[in-house]
N, C-alpha and C positions, 0 to 999 in steps of 0.2 A: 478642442483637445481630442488626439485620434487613439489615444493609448493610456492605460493606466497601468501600472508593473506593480504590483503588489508583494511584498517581500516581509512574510511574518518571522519569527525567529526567536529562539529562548536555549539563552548560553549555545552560541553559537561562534566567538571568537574565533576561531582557528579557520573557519571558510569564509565569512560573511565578507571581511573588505574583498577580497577577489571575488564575492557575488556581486557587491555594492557597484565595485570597477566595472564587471560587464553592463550592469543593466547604464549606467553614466554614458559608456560608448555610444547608448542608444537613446541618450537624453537628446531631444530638441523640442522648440517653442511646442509642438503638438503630443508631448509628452510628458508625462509628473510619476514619480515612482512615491510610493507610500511605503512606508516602513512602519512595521507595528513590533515595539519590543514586548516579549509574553512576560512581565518580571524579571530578566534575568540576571543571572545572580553573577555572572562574570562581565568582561571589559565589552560585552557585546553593543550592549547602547550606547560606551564610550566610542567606538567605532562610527556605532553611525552618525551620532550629531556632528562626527566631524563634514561630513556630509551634506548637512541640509542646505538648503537655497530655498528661491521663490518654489522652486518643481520639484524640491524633494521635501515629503512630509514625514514629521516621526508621529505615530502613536503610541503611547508608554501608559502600558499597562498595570493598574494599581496594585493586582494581584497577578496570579496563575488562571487566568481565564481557558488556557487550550487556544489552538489552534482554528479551532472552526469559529468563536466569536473573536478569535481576532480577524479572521478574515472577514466575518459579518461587518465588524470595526469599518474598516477600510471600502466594502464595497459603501457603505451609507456615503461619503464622503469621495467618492471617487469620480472625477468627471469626464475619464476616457470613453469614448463612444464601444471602446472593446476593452475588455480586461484581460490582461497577462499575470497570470501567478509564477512566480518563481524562488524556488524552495531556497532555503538561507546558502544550503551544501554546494548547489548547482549555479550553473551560469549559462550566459546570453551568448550568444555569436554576435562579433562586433558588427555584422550588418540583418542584424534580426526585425528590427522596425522600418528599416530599407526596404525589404525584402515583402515584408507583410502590406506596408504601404500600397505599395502597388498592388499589389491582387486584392486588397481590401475597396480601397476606395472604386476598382473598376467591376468590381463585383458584388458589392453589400451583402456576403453573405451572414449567416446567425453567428458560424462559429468560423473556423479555422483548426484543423487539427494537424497535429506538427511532429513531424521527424526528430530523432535525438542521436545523439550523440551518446555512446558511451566512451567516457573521457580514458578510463582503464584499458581498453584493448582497442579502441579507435574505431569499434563496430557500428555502422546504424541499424538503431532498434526501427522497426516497421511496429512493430507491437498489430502483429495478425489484420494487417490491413495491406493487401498485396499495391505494391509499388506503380501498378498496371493505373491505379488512379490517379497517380502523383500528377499535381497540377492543373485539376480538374475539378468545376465547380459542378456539384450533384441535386440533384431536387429530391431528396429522398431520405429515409430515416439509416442515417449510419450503420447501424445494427445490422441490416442487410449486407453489410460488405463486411464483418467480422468474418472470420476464418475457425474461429476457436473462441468462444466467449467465456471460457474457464482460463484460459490463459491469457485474455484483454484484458491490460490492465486499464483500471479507471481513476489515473493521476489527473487531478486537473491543469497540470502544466502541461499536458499533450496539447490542451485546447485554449485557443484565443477566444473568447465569447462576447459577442454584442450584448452590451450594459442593457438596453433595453428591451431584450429576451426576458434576462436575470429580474431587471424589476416592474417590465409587462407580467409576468408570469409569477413575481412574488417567489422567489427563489433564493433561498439561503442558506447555510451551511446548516445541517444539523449538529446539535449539541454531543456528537463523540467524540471521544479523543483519538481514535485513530477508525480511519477508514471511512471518515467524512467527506470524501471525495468521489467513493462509490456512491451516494446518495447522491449527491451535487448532479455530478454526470449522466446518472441516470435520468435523472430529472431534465435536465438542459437536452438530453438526445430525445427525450418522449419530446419536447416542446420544438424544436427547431426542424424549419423545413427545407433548407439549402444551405450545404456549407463547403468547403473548399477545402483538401489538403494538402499541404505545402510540401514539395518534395525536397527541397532545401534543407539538412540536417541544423535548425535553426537552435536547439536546445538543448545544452550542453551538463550531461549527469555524472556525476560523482559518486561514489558510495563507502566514503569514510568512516562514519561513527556506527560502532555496533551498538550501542547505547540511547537509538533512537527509537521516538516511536513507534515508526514501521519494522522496527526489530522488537519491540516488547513481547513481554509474554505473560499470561498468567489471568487474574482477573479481571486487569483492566483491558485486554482483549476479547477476553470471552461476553463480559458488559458489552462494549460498543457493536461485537457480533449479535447477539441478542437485541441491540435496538437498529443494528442494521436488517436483520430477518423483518424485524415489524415494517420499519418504514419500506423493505422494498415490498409487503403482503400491501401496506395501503399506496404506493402506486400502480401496482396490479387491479386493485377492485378500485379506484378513481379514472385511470387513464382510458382514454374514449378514442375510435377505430384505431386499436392496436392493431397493429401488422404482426404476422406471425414471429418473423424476427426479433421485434423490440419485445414482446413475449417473452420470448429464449432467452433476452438477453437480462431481462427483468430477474427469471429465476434462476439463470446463473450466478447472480448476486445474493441471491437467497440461498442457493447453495453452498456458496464463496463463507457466508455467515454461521451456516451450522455446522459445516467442517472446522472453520474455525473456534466456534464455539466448544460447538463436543472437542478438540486438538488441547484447548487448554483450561478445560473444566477441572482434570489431574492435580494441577496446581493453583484453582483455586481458593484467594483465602476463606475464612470461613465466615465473614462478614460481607464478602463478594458475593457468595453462594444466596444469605438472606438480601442481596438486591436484587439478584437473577430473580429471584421468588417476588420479591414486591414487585419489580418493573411488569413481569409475567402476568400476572394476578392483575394489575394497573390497563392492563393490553389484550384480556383472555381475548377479547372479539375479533381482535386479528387473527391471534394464534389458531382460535377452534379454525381458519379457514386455511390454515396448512394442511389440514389434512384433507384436504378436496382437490389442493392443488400437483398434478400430478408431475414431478420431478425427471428431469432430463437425467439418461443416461451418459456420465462422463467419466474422469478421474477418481473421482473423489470418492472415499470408501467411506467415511464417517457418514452416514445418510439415515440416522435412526429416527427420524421427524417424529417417531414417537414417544421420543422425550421429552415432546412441547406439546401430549395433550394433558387436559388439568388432571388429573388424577395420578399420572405418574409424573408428570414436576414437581407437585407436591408434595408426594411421599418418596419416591425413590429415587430424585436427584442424587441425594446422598453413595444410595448404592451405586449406581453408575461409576461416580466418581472414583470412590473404591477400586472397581473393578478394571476401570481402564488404567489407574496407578500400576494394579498388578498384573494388566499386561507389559506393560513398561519393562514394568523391573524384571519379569518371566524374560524378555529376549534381552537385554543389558547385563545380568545373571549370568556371563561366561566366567567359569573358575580360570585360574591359573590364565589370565588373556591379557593381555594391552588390547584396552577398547582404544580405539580410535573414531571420532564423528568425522563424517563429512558431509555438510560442508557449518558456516559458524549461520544458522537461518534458524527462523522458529521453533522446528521442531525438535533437531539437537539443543535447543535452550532450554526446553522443556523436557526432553529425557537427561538432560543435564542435570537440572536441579533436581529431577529424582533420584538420579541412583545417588549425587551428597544427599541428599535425604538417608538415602535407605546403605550408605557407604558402600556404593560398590565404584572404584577406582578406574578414573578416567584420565589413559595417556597423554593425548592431546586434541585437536581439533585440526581436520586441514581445510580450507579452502586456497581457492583461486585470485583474490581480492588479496592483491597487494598493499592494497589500505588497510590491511588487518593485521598484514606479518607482525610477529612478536607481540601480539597485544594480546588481551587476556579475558575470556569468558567465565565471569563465577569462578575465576582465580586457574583457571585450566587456560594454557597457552594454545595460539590460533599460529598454527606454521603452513607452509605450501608443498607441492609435492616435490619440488626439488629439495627441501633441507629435509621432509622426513626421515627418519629414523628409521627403518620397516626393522621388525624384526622377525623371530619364525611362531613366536605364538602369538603373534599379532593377527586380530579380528577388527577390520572397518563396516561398522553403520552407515549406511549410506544412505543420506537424505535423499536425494533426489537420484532419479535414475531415467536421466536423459540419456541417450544412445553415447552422443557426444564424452559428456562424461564419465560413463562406464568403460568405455574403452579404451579412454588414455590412464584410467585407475588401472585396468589390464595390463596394459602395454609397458607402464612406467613401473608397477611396483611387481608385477607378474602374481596378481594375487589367487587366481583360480579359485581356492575354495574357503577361501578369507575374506570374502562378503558376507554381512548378513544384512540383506538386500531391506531395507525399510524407508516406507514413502511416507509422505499423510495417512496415519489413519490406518497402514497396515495389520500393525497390532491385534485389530480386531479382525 
């Protein structure tokens, strides 16, 4: 068996048979796709048992396990020589195991990492790995050819990986619910010593549901942030001749974690905040070793690592959270304004639920994702910049401030002095 296609999912209805379709295109004798249902509670596993054969396997979940033991699930059980993840949303290009076949078998590399497709503007993502290698098998730790390791993402659908990396090396999902993949990947790049990347836009994204995961917000991101900081601190002090890059790219992910962290501490609950405390308490011996580790200069403004040493997680977590609330609401606080977000991402979700909190009235929401038009954030509508509204005391939040999109915000709505520019973490 050359492939195993792994396809976890939980109330997924609305995309899965057209995931199920693609990955089928690429069923042959040397291929088995595993489905793992997470409990869900819609026609989702009615879907797939329509499905099954000798090569297609369901696993059906007794309860809500998450994401990462269902994948755990599926690797125990999987007898492709390489494994493919592919997220419920997303889909395969009908000659994606074509395609791999052959570079795979003549080249036996660890992993494979792969070109995508975004299916909404028909763009290929490079994901900061310049095109100049496409095609080319490397003997060297990938890290080295990132461009920007704050803005690599570590999906593990980018990569193909040899099953016997994964269980030579004892390698499995850790236990978070979101950004379990950042560990995964980390892990697979510290361990692998030659791998290939396919210049073929072999994997095809989608980005439909605001209501997922990777869109959450609140405690149960700032949790799995907090145990993504620990696990990337103890592959730091395990990993043996690190190279300067895999380094970098190690505390890029530790940084990736307290941004995140500190981003949605604001909102969270107050039973969230006593796990932040016990997990902490449960982990000090990592944590004391944040503060020796010296943090790269990038993006990210949240960088106060010194709200992970003991003395002030313990007592003045509280206050923090406090205070970055009331910065929140200090820039959201325009009298007489139509606030406006742009765009519908994390951290509009999270000054969202504040100012309902603290009632201060939010017009609309714009993004670009036409898989959003007319849907609805915490009960505030998601429009694009053609049907906006502008008015003259209209003010837009602006999450993100790429070149790109600031300019056609310029151009389209003529706003001059009707930004009020907020990134990650500005507030502070």
């Amino acid at each position: 068996m050359l492939f195993s296609i792994i396809i976890p999912f939980r109330n997924e209805e609305i995309g899965l048979e057209e995931c199920i379709k693609s990955a089928l295109k690429n069923l042959t004798s040397e291929t088995e796709i595993i489905l793992i249902d997470d409990f869900s509670q819609d026609n989702s596993k009615k879907i797939a048992k329509k499905y099954l054969t000798n090569n297609i396997k369901l696993i059906s979940n007794k309860k809500n396990l998450g994401v990462s033991k269902s994948r755990n699930k599926a690797l125990k059980i999987a007898k492709g020589d390489y494994i493919v993840f592919l997220d419920a949303d997303d889909s395969l290009s009908n000659n994606f195991t074509q395609i791999l076949k052959k570079k795979i078998i003549k080249n036996d590399v660890d992993f494979c990492f792969l070109r995508s497709t975004n299916l909404l503007d028909k763009s290929i993502d490079y994901n900061e790995i310049s095109k100049t290698f496409d095609n080319k098998v490397l003997n060297k730790n990938i890290s080295s050819l990132i461009k920007n390791f704050y803005n690599f993402r570590s999906s593990v659908w980018n990569f193909v990986i040899k099953r016997k990396i994964i269980e030579d090396f004892e390698i499995t999902f850790t236990d978070l619910k979101i950004y379990e993949d950042q560990v995964f990947i980390t892990k697979i790049i510290g361990v692998s010593k030659k791998f290939l990347i396919i210049k073929e836009p072999v994997y095809l994204r989608k980005s439909r549901n605001l209501n997922s995961l990777g869109r959450a917000i609140g405690g149960i991101v700032a949790y799995s942030s907090l145990k993504l900081i620990k696990e990337s601190i103890e592959i730091l002090l395990i990993s043996k001749d690190m190279n300067k890059y895999y380094k970098k790219f190690i505390i890029s992910r530790m940084q990736f974690g307290i941004q995140e962290f500190m981003m949605n501490l604001p909102i969270s609950e107050k039973k969230m905040i006593k796990k932040f405390i016990k997990y902490y308490e449960k982990n000090i011996n990592f944590f004391k070793k944040l503060n020796k580790i010296k943090l790269e200069k990038n993006q990210f403004i949240l960088q106060d690592k010194n709200i992970f040493t003991e003395k002030f997680f313990e007592k003045n977590l509280q206050k923090k959270l406090i205070s970055l609330e009331k910065d929140i609401i200090k820039q959201c606080a325009q009298k007489n304004t139509n606030l406006i977000f742009y765009c519908a991402n994390q951290l509009s979700k999270i000054c969202l639920k504040i100012c309902k909190k603290n009632n201060i009235p939010i017009h609309s929401i714009i993004d670009n994702n036409d898989y959003f038009f007319e849907k609805k954030i915490l009960s505030v509508g998601v429009t694009n910049l053609k049907n906006l509204d502008i008015k003259f005391n209209t003010k837009i939040i602006l999450n993100h401030l790429e070149k790109k999109i600031r300019k056609k915000l310029f151009k389209t709505l003529n706003l001059r002095n009707r930004l009020i520019k907020v990134e990650d973490g500005i507030w502070l």
